[in-house]
C-alpha positions as CSV (number, residue, x, y, z in Angstrom):
1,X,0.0,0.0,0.0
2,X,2.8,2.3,1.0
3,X,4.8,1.2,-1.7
4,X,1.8,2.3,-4.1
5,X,1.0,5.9,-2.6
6,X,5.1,6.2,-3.0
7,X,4.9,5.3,-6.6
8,X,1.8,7.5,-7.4
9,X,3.4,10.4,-5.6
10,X,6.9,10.4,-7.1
11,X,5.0,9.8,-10.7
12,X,2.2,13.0,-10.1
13,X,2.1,14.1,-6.5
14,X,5.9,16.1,-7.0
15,X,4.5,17.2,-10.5
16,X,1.4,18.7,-8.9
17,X,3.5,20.6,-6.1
18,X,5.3,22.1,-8.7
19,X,2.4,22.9,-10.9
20,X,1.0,24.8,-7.8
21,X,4.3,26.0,-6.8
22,X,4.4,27.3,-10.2
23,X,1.1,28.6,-10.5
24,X,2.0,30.7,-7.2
25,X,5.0,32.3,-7.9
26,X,3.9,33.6,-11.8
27,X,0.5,34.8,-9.4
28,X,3.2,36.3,-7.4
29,X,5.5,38.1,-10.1
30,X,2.0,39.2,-12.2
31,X,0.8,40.8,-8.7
32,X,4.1,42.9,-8.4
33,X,4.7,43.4,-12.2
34,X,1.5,44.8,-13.6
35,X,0.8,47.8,-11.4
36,X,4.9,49.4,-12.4
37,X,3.9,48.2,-16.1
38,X,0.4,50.0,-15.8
39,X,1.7,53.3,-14.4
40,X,4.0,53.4,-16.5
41,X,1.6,52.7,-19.2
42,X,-0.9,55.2,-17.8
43,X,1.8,58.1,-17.4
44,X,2.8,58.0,-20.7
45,X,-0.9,57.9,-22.2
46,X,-2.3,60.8,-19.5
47,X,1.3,62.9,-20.2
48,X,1.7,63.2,-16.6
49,X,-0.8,66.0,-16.7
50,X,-3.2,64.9,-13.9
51,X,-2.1,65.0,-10.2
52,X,-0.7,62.1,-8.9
53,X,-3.1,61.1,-6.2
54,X,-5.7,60.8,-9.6
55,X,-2.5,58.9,-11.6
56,X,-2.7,56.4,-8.8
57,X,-5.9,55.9,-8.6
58,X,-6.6,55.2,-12.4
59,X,-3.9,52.7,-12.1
60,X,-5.1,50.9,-9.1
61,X,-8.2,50.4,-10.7
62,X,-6.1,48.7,-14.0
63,X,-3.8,47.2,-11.6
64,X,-6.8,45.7,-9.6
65,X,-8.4,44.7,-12.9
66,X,-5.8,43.0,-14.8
67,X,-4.6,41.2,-11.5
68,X,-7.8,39.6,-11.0
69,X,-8.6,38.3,-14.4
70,X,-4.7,37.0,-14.9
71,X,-4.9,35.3,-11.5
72,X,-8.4,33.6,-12.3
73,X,-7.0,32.2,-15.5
74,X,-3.7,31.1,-13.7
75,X,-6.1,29.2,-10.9
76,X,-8.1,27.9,-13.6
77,X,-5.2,26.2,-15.4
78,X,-3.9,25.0,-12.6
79,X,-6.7,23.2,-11.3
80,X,-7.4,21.7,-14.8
81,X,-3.8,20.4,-14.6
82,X,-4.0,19.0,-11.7
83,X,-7.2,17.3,-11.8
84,X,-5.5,15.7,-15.3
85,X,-2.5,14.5,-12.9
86,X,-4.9,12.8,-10.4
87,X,-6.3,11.0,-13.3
88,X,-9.9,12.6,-13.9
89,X,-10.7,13.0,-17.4
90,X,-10.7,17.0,-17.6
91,X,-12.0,16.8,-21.3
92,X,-16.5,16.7,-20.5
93,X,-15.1,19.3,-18.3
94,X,-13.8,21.3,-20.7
95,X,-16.6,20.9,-22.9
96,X,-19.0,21.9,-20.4
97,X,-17.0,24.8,-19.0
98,X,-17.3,25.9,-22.7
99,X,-21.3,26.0,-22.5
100,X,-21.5,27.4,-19.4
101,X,-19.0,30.3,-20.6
102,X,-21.3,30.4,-23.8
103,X,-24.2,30.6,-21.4
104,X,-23.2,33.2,-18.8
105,X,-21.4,35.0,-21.8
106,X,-25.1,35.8,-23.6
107,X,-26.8,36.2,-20.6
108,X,-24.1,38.3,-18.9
109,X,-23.7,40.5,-22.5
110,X,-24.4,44.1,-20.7
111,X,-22.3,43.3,-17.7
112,X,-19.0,42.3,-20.2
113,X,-20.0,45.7,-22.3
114,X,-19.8,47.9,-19.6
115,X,-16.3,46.6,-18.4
116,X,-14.7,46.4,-21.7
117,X,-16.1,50.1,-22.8
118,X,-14.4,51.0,-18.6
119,X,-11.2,49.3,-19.1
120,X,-11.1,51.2,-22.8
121,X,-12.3,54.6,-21.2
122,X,-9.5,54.4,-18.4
123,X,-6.5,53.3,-20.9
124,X,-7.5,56.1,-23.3
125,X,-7.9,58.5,-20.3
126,X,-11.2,59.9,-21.6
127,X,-11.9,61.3,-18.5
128,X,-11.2,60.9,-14.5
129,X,-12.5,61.6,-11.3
130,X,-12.7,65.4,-10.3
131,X,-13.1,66.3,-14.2
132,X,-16.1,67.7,-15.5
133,X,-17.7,66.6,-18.5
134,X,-21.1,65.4,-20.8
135,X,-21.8,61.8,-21.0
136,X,-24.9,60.2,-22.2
137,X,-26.2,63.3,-22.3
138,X,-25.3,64.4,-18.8
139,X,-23.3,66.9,-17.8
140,X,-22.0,67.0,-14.5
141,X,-18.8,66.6,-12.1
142,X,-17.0,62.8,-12.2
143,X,-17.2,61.6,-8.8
144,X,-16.5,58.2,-9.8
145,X,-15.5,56.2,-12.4
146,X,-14.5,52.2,-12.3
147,X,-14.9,49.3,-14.7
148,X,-18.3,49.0,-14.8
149,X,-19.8,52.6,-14.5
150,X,-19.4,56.5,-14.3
151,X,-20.8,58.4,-11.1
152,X,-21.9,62.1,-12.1
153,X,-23.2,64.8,-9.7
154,X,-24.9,67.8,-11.9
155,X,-25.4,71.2,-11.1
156,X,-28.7,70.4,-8.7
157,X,-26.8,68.1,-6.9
158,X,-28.2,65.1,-8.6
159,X,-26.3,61.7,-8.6
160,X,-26.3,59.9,-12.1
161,X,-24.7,56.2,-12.1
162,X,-24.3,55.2,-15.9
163,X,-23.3,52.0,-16.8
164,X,-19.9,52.2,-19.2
165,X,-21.6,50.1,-21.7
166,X,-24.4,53.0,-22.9
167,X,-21.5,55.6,-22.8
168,X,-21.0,56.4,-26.8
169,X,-19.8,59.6,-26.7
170,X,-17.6,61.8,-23.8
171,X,-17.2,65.7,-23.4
172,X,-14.7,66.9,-21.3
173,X,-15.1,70.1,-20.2
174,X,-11.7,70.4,-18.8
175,X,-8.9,68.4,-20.2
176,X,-5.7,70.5,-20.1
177,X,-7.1,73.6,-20.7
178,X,-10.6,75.4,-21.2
179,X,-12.3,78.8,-22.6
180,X,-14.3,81.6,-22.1
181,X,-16.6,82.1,-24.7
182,X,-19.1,84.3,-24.6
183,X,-21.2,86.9,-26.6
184,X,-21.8,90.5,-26.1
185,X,-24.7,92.5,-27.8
186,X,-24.3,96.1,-28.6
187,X,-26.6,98.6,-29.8
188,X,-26.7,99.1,-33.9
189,X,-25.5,102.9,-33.1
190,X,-22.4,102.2,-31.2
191,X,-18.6,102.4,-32.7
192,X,-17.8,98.9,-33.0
193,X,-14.2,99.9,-32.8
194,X,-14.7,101.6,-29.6
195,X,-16.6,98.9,-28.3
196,X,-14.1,96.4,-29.1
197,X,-11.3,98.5,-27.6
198,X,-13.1,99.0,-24.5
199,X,-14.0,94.8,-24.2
200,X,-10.2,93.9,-25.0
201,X,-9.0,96.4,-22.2
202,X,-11.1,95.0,-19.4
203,X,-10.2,91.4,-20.5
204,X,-6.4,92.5,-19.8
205,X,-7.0,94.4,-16.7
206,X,-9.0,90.7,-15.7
207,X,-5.4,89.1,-16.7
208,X,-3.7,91.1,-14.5
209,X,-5.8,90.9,-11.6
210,X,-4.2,89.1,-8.6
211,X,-6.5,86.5,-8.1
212,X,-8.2,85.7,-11.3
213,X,-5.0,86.3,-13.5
214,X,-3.2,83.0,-11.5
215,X,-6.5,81.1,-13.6
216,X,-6.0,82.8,-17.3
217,X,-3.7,81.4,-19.9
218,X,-4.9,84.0,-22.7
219,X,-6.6,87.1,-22.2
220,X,-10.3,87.3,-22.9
221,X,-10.7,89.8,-26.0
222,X,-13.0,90.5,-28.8
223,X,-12.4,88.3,-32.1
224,X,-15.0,89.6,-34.7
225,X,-18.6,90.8,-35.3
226,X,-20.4,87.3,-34.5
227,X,-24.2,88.0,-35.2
228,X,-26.4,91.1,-36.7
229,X,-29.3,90.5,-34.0
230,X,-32.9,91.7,-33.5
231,X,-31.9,94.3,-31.3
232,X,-28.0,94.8,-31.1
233,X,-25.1,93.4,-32.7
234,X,-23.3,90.2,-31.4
235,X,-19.6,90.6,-30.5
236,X,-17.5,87.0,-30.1
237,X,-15.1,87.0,-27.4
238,X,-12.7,84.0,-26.3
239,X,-9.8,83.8,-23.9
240,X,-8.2,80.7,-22.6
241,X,-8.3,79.6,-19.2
242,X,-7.1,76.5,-16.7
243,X,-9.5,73.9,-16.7
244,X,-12.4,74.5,-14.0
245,X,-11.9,78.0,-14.0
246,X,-13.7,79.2,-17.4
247,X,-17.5,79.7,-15.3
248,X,-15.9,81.9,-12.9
249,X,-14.0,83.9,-14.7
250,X,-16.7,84.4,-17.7
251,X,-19.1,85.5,-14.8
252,X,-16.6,87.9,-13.8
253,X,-15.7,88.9,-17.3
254,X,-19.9,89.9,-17.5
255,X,-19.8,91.8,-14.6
256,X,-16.7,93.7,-15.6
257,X,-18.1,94.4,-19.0
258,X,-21.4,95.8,-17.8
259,X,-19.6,98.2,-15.5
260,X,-17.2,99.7,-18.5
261,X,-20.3,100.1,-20.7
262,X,-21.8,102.1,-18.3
263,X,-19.0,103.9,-17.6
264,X,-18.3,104.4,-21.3
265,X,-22.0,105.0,-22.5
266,X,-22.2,102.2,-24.5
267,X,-25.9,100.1,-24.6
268,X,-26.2,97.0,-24.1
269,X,-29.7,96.4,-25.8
270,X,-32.9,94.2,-24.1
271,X,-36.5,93.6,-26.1
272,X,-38.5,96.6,-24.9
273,X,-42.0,98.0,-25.4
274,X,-43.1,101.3,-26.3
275,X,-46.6,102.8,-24.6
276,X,-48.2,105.5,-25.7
277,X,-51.5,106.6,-23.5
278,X,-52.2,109.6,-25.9
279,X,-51.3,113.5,-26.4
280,X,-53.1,114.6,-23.3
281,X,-50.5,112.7,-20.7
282,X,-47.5,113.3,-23.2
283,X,-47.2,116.5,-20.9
284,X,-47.3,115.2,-17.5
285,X,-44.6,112.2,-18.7
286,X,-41.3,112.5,-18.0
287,X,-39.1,113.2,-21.6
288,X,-36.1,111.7,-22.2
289,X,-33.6,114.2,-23.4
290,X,-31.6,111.9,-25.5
291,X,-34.3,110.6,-27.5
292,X,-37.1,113.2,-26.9
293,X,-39.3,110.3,-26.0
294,X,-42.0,110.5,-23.3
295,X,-41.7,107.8,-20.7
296,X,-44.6,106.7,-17.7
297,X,-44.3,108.4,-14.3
298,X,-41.7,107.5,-12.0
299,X,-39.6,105.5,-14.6
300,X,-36.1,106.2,-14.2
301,X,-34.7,104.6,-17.4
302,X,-35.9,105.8,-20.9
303,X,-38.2,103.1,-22.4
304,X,-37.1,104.0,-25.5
305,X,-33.1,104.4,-25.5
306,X,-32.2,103.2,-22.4
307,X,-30.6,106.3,-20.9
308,X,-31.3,107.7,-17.4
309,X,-34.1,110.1,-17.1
């Protein structure tokens, strides 16, 4: 009997050890190998332009991911090779394991979507936690982003969970760099030269602020004559800004700009109506004297041009 367990074990038991022995140590070099491979992959695909807290987090997640499904395979090719060695026909196993992955594989067709589209959306560094950006239609700030699905919060607070599979398209809103672009209406009468002068000096004195020029790559100024509008004419201005920055600083730039026009006299037009309540209370109306136009009682702005009464 002894004699026959010594037989069997110097024939397969010392091949088995060293099949698991084996199987342990490549689980072993993967597990140490594949998250300096990844980073080093990821760096060189992200150009070291994220921080490095968000660097190793994307990795993790690859690391995590790639550990896992190399480590599976290794454990399932060892067990296969061992039961051969113990003498059980691994072949109906095969086969079987073959339907089932059939099986699971069109039943489980979303689930295998969403983390290929993740792994693909991490790699390419479409976008990562803390960045802003549209997808499936959402905008909103990337709290969260793994294998399987992206976490947005939107401006209402609202938490979105999409699934990576339905994510077609991306819009990041702030990768590397981002833009004010905004557009600025004039009245038909105004000296577009003037106008333009005026909106490129308040962009540079916004540059040199000392808190918002720290967030401006390019100075916000005028680039053409956009639009011919209903009501005034459309002026195009872009300046380049450090991503996350470009809603603040366009709000500013508005506020700026409605302070120099009034300063400089130059109207910024809004749909208004006209009312006329006949000859007999033209009188008692206040007149503009820009425009010669009566206005009702206790209006302070002209109805008609705008101007202070």
């Amino acid at each position: 009997m002894w004699g026959n367990i010594g037989s069997w074990f110097l024939e397969h038991g010392i091949l088995i050890l060293i099949i698991l022995l084996l199987s342990y140590i490549t689980y072993r070099v993967i597990k140490v190998a594949i998250p300096r491979l990844v980073e080093r992959s990821v760096a060189v695909r992200g150009k070291k332009r994220r921080a490095q807290e968000e660097l190793a987090k994307r990795s993790q997640t690859l690391s995590r991911f790639l550990t896992t499904a190399l480590g599976a395979v290794i454990a399932i090719a060892a067990v296969f090779m061992v039961l051969s060695e113990v003498g059980i026909n691994i072949t109906p196993l095969l086969a079987g394991a073959g339907v089932a992955g059939i099986a699971i594989g069109f039943g489980a067709q979303s689930l295998i979507k969403d983390y290929l589209n993740g792994l693909f959306i991490i790699l390419e560094d479409q976008y990562n936690k803390g960045d802003v950006a549209k997808i499936a239609g959402i905008v909103g700030l990337v709290v969260d982003v793994n294998l399987r699905r992206t976490v947005l919060r939107d401006l209402d607070g609202i938490v979105h969970s999409i699934p990576n599979g339905q994510i077609t398209t991306t819009s990041n809103y702030t990768r590397d760099w981002a833009r004010v672009n905004l557009d600025v209406s004039v009245g038909y009468g105004e000296d577009l030269e003037r106008v333009m002068a005026v909106i490129n000096r308040v962009g540079k004195e916004l540059a040199e602020d000392e808190y918002f020029g720290k967030f401006i790559r390019t100075a916000p100024q005028a680039l053409r004559v956009n639009k011919f509008g209903d009501s005034g004419i459309d002026i195009k201005i872009l300046g380049e800004t450090k991503p996350m920055k470009q809603w603040e600083l366009t709000g500013e730039l508005r506020k700026r700009l409605k302070k120099a026009f009034d300063e400089e006299g130059i109207e910024i037009p809004w749909p208004h109506v006209k009312l006329y309540f006949g000859e007999s209370q033209k009188g008692n109306n206040p007149i503009c004297k820009a425009c010669s136009q009566p206005n009702l009682p206790g209006s302070k702005f002209c109805s008609s041009c705008g101007k202070k009464l």
